[in-house]
C-alpha positions as YAML, in Angstrom:
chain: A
units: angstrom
residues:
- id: 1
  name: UNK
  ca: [4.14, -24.52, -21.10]
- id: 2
  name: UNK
  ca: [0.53, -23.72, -22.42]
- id: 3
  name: UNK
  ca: [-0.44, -20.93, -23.41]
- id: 4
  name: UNK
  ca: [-4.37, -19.51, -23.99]
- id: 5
  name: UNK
  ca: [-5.97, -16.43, -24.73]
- id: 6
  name: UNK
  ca: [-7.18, -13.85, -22.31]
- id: 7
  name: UNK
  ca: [-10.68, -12.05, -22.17]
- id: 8
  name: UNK
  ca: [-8.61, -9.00, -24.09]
- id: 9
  name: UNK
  ca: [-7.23, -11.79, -26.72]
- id: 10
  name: UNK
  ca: [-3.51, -11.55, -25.69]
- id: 11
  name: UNK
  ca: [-1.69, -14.54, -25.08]
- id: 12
  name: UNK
  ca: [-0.90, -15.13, -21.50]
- id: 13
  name: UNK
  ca: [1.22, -18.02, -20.00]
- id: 14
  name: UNK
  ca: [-0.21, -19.82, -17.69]
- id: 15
  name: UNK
  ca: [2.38, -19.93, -14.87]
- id: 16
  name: UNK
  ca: [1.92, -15.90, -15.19]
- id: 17
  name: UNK
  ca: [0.53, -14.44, -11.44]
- id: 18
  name: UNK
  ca: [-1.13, -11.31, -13.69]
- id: 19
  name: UNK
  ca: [-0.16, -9.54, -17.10]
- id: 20
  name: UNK
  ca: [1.22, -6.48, -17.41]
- id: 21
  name: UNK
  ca: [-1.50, -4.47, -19.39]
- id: 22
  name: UNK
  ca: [-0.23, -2.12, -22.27]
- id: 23
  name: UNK
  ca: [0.98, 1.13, -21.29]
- id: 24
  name: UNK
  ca: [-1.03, 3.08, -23.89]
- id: 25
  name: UNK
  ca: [-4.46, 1.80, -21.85]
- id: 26
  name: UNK
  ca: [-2.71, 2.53, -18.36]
- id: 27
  name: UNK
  ca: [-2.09, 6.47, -19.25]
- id: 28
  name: UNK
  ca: [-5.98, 6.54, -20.47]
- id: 29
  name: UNK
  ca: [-7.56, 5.08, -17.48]
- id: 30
  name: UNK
  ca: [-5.39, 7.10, -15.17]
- id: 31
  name: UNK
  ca: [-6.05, 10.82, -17.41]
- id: 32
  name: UNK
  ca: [-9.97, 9.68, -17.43]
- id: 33
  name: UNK
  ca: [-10.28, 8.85, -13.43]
- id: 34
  name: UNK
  ca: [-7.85, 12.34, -13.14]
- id: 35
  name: UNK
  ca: [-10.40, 14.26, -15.07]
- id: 36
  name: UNK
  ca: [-13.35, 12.79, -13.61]
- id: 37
  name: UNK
  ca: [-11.71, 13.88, -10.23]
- id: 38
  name: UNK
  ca: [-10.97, 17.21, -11.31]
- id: 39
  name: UNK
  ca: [-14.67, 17.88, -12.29]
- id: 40
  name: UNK
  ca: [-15.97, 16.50, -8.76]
- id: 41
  name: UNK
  ca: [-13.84, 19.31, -6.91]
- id: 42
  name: UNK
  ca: [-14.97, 21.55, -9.47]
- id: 43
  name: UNK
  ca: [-18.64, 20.82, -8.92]
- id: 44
  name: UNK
  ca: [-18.02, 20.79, -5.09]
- id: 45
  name: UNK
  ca: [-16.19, 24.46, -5.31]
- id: 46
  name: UNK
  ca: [-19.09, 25.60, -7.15]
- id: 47
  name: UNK
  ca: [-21.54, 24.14, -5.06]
- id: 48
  name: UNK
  ca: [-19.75, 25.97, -1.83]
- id: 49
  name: UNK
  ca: [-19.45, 29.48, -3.47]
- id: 50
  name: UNK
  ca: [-23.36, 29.79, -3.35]
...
């Protein structure tokens, strides 16, 4: 089976449908787009109390 190197240099196989990405950069990406959301409904509260 070959094997190459993804754009993120881990080796993938090639009969893989998608790689599972490591958890570590899952939890950041989901805590960044949750605090980016977080400050949009903040802004938008603010905006509506004047």
């Amino acid at each position: 089976m070959a094997k190459s190197l993804s754009q993120f240099s881990m080796h993938i196989c090639g009969s893989l449908l998608y790689t599972i990405r490591p958890i570590q950069e899952a939890l950041d990406l989901f805590y960044a787009r949750l605090i980016a959301r977080m400050d949009e409904d903040v802004a938008k509260q603010r905006a509506a109390v004047f």
